[in-house]
N, C-alpha and C positions, 0 to 999 in steps of 0.2 A: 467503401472509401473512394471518394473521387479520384479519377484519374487524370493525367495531364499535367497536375500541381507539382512544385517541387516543397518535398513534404521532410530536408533534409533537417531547416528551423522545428520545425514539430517535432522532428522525432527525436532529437537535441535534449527538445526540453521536455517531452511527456516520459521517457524513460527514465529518467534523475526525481520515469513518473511516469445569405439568404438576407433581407430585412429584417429586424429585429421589432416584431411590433410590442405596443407595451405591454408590457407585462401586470397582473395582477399582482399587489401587494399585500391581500389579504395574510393574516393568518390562519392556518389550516392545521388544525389537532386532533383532527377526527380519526374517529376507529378507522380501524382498514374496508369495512363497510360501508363507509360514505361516499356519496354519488363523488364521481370523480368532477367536482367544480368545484367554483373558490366560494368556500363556504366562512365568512368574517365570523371570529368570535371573541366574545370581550377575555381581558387574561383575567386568569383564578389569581387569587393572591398565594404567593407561593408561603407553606406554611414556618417557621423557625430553622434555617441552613444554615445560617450566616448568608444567603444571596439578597442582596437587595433587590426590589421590585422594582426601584425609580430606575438603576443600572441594566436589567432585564429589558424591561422597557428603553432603555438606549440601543442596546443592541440588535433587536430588532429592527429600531430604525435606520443603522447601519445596515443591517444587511439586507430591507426590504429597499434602501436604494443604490444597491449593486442588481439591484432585478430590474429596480423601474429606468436605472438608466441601460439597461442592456446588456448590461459586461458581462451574465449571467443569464441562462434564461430561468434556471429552478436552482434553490438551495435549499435545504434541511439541518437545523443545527438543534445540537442536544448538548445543555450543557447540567451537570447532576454533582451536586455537594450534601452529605450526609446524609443520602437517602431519598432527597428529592429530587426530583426529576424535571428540567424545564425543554422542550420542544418548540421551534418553528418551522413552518413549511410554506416556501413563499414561492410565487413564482408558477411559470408552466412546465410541462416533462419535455414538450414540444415546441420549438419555434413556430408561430403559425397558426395553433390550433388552443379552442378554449378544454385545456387537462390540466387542472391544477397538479402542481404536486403536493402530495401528500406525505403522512407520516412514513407511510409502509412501501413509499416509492423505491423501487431498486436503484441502485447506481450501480458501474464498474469501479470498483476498489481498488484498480489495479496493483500500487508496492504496500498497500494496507495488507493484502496477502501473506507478504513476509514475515510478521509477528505472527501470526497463525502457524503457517510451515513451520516454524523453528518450535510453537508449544507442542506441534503433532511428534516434531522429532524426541523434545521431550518424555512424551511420555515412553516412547519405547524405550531410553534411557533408564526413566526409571524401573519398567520391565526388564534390564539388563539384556534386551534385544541387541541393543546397541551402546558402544563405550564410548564418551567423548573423544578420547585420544587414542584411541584406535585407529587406525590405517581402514577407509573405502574401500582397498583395491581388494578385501572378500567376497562383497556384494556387488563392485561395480570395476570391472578386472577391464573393463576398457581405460578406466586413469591411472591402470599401473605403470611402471617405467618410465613418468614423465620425463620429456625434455624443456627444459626454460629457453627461451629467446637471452640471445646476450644483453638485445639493446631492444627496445620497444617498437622502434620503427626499423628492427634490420630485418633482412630477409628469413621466411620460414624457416629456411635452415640452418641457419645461423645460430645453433643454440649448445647449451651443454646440458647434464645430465641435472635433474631434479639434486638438490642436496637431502632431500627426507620426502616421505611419502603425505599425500593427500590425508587430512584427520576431520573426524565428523566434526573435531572442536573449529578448525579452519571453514569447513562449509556455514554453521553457525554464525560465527562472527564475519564472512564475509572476507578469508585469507589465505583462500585456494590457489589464488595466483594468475585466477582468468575472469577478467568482469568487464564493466563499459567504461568505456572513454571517447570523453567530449572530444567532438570531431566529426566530421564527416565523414560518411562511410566507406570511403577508401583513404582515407589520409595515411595507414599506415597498412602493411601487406598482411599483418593479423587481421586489421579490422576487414579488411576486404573480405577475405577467406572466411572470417566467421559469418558476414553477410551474405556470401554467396552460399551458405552452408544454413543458412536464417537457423542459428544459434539462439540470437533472441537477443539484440543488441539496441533494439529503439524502444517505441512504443510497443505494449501489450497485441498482437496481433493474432491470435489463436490461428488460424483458418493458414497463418504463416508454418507453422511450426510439425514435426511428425511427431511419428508416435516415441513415445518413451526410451525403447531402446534404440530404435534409428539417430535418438537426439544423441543419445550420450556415445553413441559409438561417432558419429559427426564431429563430438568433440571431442574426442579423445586419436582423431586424426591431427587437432592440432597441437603446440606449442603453446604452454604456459606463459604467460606474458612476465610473470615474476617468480621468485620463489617462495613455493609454499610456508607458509607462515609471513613472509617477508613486509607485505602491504596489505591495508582494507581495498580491496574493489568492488564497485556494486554490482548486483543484481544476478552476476550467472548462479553461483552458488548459493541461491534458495532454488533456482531449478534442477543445482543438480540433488540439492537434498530431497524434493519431492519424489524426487528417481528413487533417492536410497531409500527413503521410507516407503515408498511402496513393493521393493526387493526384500526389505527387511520384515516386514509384515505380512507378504505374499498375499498382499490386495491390491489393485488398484489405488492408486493416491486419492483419488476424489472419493471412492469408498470410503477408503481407511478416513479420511476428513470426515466424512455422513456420519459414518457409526460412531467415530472414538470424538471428536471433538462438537459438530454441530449438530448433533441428537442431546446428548447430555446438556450440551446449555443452551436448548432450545431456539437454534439458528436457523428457524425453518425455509430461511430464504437466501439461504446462502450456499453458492454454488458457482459450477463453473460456466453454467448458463442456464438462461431462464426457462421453463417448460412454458408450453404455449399457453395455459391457464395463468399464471401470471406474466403473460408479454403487454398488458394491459397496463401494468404498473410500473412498466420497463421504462426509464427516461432514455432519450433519444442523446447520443452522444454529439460533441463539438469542437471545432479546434478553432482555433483563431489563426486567418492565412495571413501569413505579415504583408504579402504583396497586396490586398486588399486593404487591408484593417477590419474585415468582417469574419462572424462567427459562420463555417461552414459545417458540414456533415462528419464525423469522420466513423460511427456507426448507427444506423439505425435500429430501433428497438424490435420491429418484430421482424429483421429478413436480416440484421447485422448477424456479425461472427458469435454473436453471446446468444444468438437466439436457437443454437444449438450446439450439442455436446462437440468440444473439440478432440482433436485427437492425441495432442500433449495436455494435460493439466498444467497448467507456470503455476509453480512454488513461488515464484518471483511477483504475478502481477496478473493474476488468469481470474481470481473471484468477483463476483458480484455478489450485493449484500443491500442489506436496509439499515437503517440510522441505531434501530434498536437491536440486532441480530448482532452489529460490533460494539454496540454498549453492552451486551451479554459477556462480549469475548473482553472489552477492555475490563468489565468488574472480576474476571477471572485473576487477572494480572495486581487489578488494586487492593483487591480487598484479601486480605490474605490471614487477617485476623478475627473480622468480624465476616463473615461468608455469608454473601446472599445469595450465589450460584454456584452447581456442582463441582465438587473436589475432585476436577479431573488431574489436575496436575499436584504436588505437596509444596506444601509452603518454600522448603530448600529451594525447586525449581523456580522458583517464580523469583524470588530473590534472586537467584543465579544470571537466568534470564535479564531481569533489571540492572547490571551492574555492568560498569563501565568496564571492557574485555582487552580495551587496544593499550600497549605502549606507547609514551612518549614518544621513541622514536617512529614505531607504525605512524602516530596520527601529524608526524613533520610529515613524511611522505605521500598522507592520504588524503583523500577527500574530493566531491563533488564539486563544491562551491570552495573557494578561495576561504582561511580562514574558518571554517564549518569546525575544524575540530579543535581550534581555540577554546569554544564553550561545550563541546559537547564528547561525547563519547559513542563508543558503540557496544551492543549488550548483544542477547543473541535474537536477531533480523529486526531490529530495531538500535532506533537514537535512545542516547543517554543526553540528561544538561548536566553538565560536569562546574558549570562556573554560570550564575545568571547575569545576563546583560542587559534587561529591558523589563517590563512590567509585566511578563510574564514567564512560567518556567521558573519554581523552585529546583534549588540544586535535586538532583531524582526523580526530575518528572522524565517518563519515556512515552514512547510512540513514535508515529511516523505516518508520513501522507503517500498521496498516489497522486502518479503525474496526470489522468484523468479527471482530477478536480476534485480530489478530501481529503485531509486532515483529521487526524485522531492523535493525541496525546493526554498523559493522564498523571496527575499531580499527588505523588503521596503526602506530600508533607499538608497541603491544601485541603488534602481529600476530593480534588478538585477531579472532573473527567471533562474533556473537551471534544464533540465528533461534529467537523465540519461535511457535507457531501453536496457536492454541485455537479454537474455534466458537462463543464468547460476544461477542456486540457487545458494545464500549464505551456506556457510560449518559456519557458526558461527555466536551468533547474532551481533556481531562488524561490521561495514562498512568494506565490501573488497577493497583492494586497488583501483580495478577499480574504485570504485566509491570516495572515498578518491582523486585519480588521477584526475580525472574530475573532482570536487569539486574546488579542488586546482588550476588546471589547468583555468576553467571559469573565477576565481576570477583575476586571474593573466591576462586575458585579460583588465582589464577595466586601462585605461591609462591618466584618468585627477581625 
């Protein structure tokens, strides 16, 4: 990560989550064996979906000119209605150099992590390892005896006694009582403290973070920003569930991911970094410096923090992945009738998972972006659409993006799956139009 920058813009908006030469437009659908250049090939006709081909064909044009005009250097979209399956891969992995991306290109997933953490948690639920509404403080006795801050911005000590204890159901939905808030990293004496404590308050930073129990004992030094159950906050609370699932299975959390989730549905590229045999296919990560207007560094693929194991897993925003390795994980979630991948989780979970978790009153008081929970809700480590507003997103479609640059949500009512992945962070936590574009763009395929 460059030094020198003031990276407070960036980390604003990738946590809520050089010259640019042109880029190749092709599209690129080759096996994972194909030379890594832009290899053009004509589209297949996609067979009976309901997708239209002329709308496909739009799409693409859309998003092969967020590459050619720069605002992107590589993007990969998969968009899949009843079975079929459509991919593009435009664009380079590298500002600079001729590496196409391709299909099997890896990206950082970063808050894409989240729906994963929360189906790993599941399953030991169903194993009765662990009870929704059960009290943490068995497995994880550093968040026993919380105290709450009175006021948000008042001093550390300023606080009174937890009204109820910490519940896996609160880690879940994100109502622990300690998460991020917009702001600068000192604006208030919690966020300082949690920052000089690197809790894990911005962007995805592995290389930031200690080991497992160092993290949770770090935060268990401090004050709760709210009361437990009280508000949604984002992001601490899928790290600290990663903790508890690895306490509660007595493995390792990235383990316990390998064997129990990405072995079974055949996610062989997903992880919490890359091994040097595939740093090859690693895209080069991006941010956009506002003081410039230009795309700079913010990791590189084979010497950045992903190019070797970290010492914290984030439950919250730690995985890298490929386009089809989370179309694996989102047909887990969709298809729950008709099954094309293994039956790691039961049908109850997945339904559970998908249902909107917050109160009215929680969703007056919550949210990222202004408004956010007007339409939407939240389930467990993922968005709910609770009311549609625009051409896309029937009521129940869920998922959720990473402030690193992708998008995944997936349409029951549609049958519809949408996975965007590019290597441009987000400058704010609102959907970039790229992904806005594609969103809009998918929906507008489907033609019965």
């Amino acid at each position: 990560m460059t030094r020198g920058v003031d990276r407070r813009t960036f980390l604003k908006g990738a946590a809520a989550s050089a010259a640019v030469v042109a880029p190749s437009s092709a599209y690129a659908a080759a096996p994972a064996s194909a030379p890594d250049t832009p290899q053009p090939s004509p589209r297949k006709p996609v067979p009976s979906s309901g997708l239209s081909q002329k709308g496909l064909n739009r799409m693409y044009g859309v998003m092969t000119d967020y590459v050619d005009n720069g605002e992107v250097p590589g993007i990969v979209t998969l968009v899949s209605r009843r079975g079929e399956v459509d991919v593009n891969a435009i664009g380079m992995k590298k500002i600079g150099e001729n590496n196409a991306v391709q299909r099997d290109t890896i990206f950082r997933i970063s808050s894409m992590t989240k729906p994963i953490t929360a189906a790993a948690a599941m399953i030991l639920i169903e194993e009765c390892v662990l009870r929704l509404d059960d009290p943490v403080d068995r497995l994880l006795p550093e968040l026993a005896n919380r105290k709450v801050l009175k006021r948000i911005d008042g001093k550390l000590d300023d606080t009174v006694p937890a009204r109820r204890q910490i519940t896996v159901r609160d880690l879940l939905t994100f109502r622990m009582g300690f998460g991020l808030v917009m702001g600068t990293p000192d604006a208030y004496p919690i966020l300082k403290a949690a920052n000089e404590l690197q809790i894990g308050m911005g962007a995805p930073i592995p290389a930031s973070m200690s080991a497992p129990d160092e993290w949770i004992h770090r935060l268990g030094t401090l004050p709760l920003m709210h009361q437990p159950g009280e508000m949604w906050m984002y992001n601490t609370s899928a790290d600290v569930l990663g903790v508890l699932i690895a306490r509660a299975s007595g493995q390792p959390f990235d383990i316990f991911l390998r064997e129990r989730v990405f072995g079974p549905l055949g996610m062989k590229d997903t992880g919490f970094s890359v091994p040097a045999e595939k740093i090859g296919r690693f895209a080069t990560s991006y941010w956009l410096n506002p003081q410039t207007g230009k795309l700079e560094v913010f990791d590189e693929a084979d010497t950045g923090q992903w190019s070797r194991p970290p010492a914290f897993s984030s439950g919250s925003g730690g995985l890298v992945s490929t386009i089809d390795d989370y179309f694996a994980f989102s047909e887990l979630l969709l298809n729950t009738s008709k099954r094309t991948t293994p039956r790691i989780l039961s049908q109850r979970s997945v339904e559970l998972m998908r249902m909107d978790q917050l109160t009215p009153e929680q969703k007056a008081i919550s949210g990222l972006v202004p408004g956010y929970f007007d339409s939407h809700g939240w389930g467990f480590g993922m968005s709910i659409v609770t009311r549609r507003t625009d051409l896309t997103g029937s009521v129940g479609t869920f998922g959720w993006d990473g402030g690193l640059g992708t998008s995944w949500a997936a349409d029951p009512k549609e049958g519809l799956t949408t996975i965007l992945m590019t290597q441009r962070a987000w400058s704010s936590p609102s959907q970039p139009n790229v992904c806005l574009d594609f969103r809009t763009s998918a929906y507008l395929t489907i033609e019965d």
